[in-house]
C-alpha positions in Angstrom: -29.6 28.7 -8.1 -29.8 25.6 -5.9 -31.0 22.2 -7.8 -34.0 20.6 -6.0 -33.6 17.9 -3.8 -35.2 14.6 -5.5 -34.4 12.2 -2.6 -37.4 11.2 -1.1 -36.6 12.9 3.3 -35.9 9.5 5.0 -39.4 9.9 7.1 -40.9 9.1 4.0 -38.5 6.2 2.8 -39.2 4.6 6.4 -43.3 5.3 5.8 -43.3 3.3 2.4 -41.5 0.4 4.2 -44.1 0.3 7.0 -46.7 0.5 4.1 -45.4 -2.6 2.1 -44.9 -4.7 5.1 -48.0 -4.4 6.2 -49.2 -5.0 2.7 -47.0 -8.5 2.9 -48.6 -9.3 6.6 -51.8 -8.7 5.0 -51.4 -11.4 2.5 -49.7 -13.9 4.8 -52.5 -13.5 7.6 -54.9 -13.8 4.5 -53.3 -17.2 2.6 -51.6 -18.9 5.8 -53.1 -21.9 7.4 -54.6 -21.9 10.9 -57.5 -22.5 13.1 -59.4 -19.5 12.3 -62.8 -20.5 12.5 -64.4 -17.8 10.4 -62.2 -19.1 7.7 -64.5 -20.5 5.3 -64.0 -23.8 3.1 -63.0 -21.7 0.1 -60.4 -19.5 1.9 -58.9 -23.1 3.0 -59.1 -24.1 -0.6 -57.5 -20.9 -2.2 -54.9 -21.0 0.6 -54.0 -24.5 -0.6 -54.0 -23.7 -4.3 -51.7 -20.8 -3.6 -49.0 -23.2 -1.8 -49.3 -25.2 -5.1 -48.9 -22.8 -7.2 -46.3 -21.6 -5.1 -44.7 -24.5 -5.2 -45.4 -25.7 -9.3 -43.1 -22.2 -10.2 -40.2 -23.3 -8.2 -40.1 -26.9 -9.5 -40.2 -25.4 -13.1 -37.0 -23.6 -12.3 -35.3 -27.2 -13.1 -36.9 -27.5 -16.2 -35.9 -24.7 -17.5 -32.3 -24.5 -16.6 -32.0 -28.5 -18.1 -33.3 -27.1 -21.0 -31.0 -24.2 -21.4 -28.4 -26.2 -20.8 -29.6 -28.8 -23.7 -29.7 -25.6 -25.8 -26.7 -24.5 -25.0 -24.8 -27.7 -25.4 -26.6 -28.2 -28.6 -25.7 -24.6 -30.2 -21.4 -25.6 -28.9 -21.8 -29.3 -30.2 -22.9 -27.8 -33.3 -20.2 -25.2 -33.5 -18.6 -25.0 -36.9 -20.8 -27.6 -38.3 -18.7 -28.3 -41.3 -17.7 -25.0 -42.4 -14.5 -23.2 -42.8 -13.2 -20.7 -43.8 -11.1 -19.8 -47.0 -9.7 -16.8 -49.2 -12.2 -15.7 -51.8 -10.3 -13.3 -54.6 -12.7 -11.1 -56.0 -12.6 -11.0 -59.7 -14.4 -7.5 -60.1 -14.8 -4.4 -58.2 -17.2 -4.1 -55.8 -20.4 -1.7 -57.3 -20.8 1.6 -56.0 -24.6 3.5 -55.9 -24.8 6.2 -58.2 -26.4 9.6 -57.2 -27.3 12.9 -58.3 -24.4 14.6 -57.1 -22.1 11.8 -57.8 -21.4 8.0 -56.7 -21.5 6.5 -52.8 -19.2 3.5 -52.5 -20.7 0.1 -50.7 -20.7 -3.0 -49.5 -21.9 -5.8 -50.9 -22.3 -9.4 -53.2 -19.2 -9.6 -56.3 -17.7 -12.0 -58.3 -15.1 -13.7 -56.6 -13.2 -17.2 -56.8 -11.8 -19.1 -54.1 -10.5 -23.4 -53.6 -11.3 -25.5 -51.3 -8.8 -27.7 -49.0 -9.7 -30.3 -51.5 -8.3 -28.0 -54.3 -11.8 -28.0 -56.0 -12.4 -24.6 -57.4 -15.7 -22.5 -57.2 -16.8 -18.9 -58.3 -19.7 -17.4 -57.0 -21.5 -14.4 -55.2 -19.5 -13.2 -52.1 -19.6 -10.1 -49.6 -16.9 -8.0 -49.8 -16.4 -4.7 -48.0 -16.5 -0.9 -49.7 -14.1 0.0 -52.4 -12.5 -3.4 -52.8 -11.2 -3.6 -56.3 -10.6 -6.7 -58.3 -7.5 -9.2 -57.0 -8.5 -8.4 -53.2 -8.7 -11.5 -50.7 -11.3 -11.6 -48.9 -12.4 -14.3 -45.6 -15.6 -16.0 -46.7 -17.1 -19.0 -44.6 -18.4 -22.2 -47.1 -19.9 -25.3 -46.2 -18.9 -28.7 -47.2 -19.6 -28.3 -50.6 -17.9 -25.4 -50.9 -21.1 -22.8 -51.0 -20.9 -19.2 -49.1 -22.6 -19.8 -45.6 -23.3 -17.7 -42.4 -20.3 -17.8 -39.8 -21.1 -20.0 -36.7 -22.3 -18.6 -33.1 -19.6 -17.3 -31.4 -19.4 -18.1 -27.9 -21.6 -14.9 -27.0 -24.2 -16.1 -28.9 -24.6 -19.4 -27.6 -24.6 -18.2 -24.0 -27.5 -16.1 -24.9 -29.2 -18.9 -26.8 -28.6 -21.3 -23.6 -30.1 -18.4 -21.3 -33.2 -17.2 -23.7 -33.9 -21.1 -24.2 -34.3 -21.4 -20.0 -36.0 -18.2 -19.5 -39.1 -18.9 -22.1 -39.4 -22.3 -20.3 -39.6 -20.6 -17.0 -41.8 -18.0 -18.3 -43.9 -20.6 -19.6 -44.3 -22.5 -16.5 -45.1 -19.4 -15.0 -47.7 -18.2 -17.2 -49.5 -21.7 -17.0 -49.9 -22.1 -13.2 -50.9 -18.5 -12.6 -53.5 -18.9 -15.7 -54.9 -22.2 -13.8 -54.4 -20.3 -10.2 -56.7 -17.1 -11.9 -59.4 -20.2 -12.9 -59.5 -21.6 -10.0 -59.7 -18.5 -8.1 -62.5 -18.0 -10.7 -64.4 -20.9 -9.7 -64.4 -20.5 -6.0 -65.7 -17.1 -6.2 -68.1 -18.2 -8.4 -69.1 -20.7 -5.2 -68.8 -17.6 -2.9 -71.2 -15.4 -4.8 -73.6 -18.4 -4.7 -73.4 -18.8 -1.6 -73.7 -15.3 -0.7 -77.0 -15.1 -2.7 -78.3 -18.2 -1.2 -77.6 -16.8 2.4 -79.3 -13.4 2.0 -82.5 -15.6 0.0 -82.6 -17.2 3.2 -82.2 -14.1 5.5 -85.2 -12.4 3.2 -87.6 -15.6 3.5 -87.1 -15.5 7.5 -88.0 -12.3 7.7 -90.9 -12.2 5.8 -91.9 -15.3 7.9 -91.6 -13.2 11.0 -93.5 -10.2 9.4 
């Protein structure tokens, strides 16, 4: 049995394209500036506000990547930040979970011992991986005073950090002009439907005048 075709037959393709330019024309014959003279005051004023706007959202595209850089070079200046690594020896076996039907082996904090560069020794709580026994090495990251710590971003990670850090700017920046554009647009309809009424008040007295 043949499949159905799911591509769209190119008369239709070239149908949607006609439809969104137009749309696009629409707008640019709408917002552009000219001599129009049954554009009112207000369509000159949201015109302008929509260049602006327009024109705010690509100037925050500097802010944002200065700041991604800054976060970027802050997360690769930071970098190690004082830790190391060192061989931890685990001085017990590492706990397995119990269960009905027996016990499940897993991962987690022992005992273990390790020195630092310094040859200062310290014991403490480490992670070690499934069904290490007692005597096994492991890699642990410490800090200056020789305390388990959290390995440093890899380079991955700070990429991402750089590139999250510019993107919420840039979101930001985007989200406050098109919140102000929205208010102003807000306030010069406000004008428009006040205007409106006005006019039609006016329309109604002359009539009854003439009647």
């Amino acid at each position: 049995m043949p499949l159905p075709d799911m591509m769209a037959p190119p008369g239709e393709c070239r149908q949607g394209v006609f439809v969104m330019r137009d749309s696009v024309m629409r707008q640019v014959r709408r917002y552009r500036f000219d001599r129009n003279p049954l554009r009112r005051r207000s369509d000159r004023l949201e015109s302008l506000a929509l260049l602006v706007a327009v024109l705010l959202v690509l100037l925050s595209v500097w802010p944002a990547v200065t700041a991604g850089r800054q976060a970027y070079q802050s997360a690769a200046s930071a970098g190690a930040g004082g830790r190391l690594q060192v061989d931890a020896t685990l001085l017990a076996d590492v706990p397995v979970s119990p269960t009905s039907f027996g016990s499940v082996p897993r991962g987690g904090p022992v005992k273990a011992r390790w020195t630092m560069p310094s040859g200062q020794e310290h014991t403490g709580q480490v992670r070690a991986p499934a069904l290490a026994k007692a005597g096994t090495t492991v890699r642990i990251w410490v800090d200056e005073t020789g305390r388990p710590t959290l390995p440093p971003p890899t380079a991955v990670e700070i990429r991402v950090t750089g590139v999250v850090t510019g993107t919420l700017v840039m979101l930001a920046a985007v989200a406050a002009v098109l919140t102000a554009l929205a208010g102003f647009r807000w306030l010069v309809n406000r004008g428009r439907y006040r205007a409106w009424e006005e006019a039609w008040s006016l329309v109604d007295e002359r009539r009854r005048r003439r009647s």
